[in-house]
C-alpha positions as CSV (number, residue, x, y, z in Angstrom):
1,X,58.9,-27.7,-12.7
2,X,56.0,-27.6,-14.3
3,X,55.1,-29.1,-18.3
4,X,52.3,-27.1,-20.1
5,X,48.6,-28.8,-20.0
6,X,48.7,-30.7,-23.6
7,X,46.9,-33.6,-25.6
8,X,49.6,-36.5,-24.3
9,X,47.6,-38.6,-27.8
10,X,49.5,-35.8,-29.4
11,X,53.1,-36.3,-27.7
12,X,56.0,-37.8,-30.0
13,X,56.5,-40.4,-27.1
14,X,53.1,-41.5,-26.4
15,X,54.1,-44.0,-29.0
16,X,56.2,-45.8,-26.8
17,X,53.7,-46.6,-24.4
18,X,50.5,-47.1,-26.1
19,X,50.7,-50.7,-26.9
20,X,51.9,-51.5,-23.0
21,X,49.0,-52.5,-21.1
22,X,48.1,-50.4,-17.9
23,X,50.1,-52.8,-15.5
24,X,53.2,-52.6,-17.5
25,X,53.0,-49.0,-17.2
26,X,51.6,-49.0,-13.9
27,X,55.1,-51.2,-12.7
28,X,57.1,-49.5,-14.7
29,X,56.0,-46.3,-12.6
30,X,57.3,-48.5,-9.6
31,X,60.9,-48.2,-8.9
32,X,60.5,-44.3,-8.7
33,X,57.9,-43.7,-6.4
34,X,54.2,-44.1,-5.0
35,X,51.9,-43.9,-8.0
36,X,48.5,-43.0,-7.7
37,X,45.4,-42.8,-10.8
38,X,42.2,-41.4,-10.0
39,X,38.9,-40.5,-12.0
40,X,38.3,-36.7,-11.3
41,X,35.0,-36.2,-12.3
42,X,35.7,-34.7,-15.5
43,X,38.5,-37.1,-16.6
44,X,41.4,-39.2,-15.2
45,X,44.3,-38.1,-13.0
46,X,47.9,-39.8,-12.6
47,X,50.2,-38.7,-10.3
48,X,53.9,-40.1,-9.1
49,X,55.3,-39.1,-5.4
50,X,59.1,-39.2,-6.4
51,X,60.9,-41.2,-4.1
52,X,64.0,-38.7,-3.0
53,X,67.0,-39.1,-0.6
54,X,67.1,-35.3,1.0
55,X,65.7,-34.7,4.1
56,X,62.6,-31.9,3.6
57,X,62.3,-32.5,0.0
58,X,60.0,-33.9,-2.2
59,X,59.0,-34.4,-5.5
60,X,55.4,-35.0,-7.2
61,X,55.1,-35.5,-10.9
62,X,51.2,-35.6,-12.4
63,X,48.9,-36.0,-15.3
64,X,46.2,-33.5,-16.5
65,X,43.0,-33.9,-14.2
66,X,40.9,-34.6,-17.8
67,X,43.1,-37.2,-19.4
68,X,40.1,-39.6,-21.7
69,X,41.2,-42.9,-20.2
70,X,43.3,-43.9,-17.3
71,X,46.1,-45.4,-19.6
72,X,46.7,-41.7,-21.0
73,X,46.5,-40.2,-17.8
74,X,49.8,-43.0,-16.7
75,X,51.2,-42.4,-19.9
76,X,51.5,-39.0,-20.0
77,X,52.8,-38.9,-15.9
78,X,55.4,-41.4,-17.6
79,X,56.0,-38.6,-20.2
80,X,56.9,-36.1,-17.4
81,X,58.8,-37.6,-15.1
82,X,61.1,-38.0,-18.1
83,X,61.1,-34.5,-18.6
84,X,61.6,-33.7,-15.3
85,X,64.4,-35.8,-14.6
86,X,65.8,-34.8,-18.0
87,X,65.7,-31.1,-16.7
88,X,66.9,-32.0,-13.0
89,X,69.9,-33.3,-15.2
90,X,70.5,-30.6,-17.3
91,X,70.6,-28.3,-14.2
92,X,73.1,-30.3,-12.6
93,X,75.1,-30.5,-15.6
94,X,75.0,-26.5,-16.3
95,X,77.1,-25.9,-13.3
């Protein structure tokens, strides 16, 4: 599953996140897997290791690599793991 590189300043939902302070987004990341944030040279990175119960499976949300500050970089990871459990949901409910 993968979300089109965009602007996450420009996201609808970036909203709901920009006043939270890196730690609250940082635990709020948490409960759904092994968070990491990283400067890649060119910008910041976020990514999520999904925490999963099948054997063999896994499941990696991430930022853009060139995300301005490290707070957009977790904010927009934020913003896709809700799209990707939105679409892991939809899928299950299609059948």
């Amino acid at each position: 599953l993968k979300t089109p590189k965009n602007n996450v300043e420009d996201d609808p939902r970036y909203k709901e996140y920009q006043h939270q302070s890196l730690e609250e987004l940082l635990d709020y990341l948490t409960p759904y897997g092994k968070h990491g944030l990283s400067w890649m040279g060119d910008g910041w990175y976020c990514r999520l290791d999904f925490y999963v119960n099948v054997i063999g499976a896994e499941l990696k949300v991430g930022s853009d690599f060139d995300n301005s500050t490290h707070k957009n970089a977790v904010i927009q990871c934020i913003i896709r793991l809700h799209e990707t459990i939105d679409q892991i949901n939809n899928t299950r409910n299609a059948k």
